[in-house]
C-alpha positions as CSV (number, residue, x, y, z in Angstrom):
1,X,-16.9,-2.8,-5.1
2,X,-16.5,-3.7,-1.7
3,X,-15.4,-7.0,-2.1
4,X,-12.6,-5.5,-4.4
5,X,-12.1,-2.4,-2.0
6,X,-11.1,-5.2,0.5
7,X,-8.9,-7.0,-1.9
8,X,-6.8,-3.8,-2.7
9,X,-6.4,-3.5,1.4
10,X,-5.0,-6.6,1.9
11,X,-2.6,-6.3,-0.8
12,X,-1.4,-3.0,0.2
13,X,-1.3,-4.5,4.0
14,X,1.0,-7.5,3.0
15,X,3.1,-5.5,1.3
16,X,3.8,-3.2,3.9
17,X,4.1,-6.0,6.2
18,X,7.1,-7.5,4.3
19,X,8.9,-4.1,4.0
20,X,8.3,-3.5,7.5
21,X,11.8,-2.9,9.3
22,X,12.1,-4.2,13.0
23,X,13.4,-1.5,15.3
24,X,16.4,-2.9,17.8
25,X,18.6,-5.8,17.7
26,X,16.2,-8.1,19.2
27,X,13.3,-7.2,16.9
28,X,9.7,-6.3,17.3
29,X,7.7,-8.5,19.0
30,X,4.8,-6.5,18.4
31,X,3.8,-4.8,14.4
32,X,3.5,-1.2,16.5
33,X,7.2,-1.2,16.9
34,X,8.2,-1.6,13.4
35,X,10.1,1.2,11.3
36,X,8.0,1.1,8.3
37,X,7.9,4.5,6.5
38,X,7.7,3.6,2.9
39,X,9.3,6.1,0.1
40,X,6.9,6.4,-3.0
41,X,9.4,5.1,-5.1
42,X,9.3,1.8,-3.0
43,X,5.2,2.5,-3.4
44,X,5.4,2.0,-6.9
45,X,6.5,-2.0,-6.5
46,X,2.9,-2.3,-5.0
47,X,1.2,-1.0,-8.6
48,X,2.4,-4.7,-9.5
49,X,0.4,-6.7,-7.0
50,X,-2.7,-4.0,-7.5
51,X,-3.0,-4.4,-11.2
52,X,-3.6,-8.2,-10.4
53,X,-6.1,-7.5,-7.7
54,X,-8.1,-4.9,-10.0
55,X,-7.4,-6.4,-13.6
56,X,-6.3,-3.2,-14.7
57,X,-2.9,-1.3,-15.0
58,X,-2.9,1.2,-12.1
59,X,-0.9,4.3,-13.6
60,X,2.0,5.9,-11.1
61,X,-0.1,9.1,-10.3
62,X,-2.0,7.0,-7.9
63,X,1.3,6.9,-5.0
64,X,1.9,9.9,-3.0
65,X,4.8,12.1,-3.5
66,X,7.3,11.6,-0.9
67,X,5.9,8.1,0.2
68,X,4.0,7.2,3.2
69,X,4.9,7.5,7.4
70,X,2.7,4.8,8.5
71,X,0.7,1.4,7.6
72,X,-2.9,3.3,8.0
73,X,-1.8,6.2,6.0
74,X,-0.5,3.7,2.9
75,X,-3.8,1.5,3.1
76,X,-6.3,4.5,3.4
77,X,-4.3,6.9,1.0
78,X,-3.6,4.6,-1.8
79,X,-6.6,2.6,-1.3
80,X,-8.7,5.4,-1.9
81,X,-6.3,6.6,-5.1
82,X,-6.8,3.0,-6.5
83,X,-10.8,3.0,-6.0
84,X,-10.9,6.5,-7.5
85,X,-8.9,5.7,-10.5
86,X,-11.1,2.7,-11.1
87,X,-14.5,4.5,-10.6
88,X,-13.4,7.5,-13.3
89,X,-11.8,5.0,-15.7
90,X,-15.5,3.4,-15.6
């Protein structure tokens, strides 16, 4: 589970990463200064890439109303939803 627990956290880290909105007209050089706040409908385009990792259809219930305000809040949150649902389906 850990090696799949890892798998889910990459996923969810690239697709923040290519959602991520630079702040400025020079852009960030660094991810901390990126604008990435992520509405849950957005979130739901990641169920895509998860049901890949996990070989499984990952339901909509698993994204957080109203989205998510940072990188480490998407990854831990839904990370955690995703495990669950997989551990209970089981």
């Amino acid at each position: 589970m850990v090696d799949l627990n890892d798998s889910i956290r990459d996923a969810l880290g690239r697709f923040w990463d290519e959602r991520a909105l630079p702040i400025g007209p020079g852009g960030a050089e660094i991810v901390d200064d990126l604008i990435a706040p992520v509405e849950s409908l957005t979130a739901v385009e990641v169920l895509v890439e998860l049901d890949a990792v996990v070989g499984n259809r990952i339901p909509n219930s698993v994204i957080q109303a109203g989205g998510y305000n940072s990188k480490d809040e998407f990854i831990e949150k839904l990370s955690a939803k995703v495990i669950e649902f997989i551990e209970n389906k089981s």
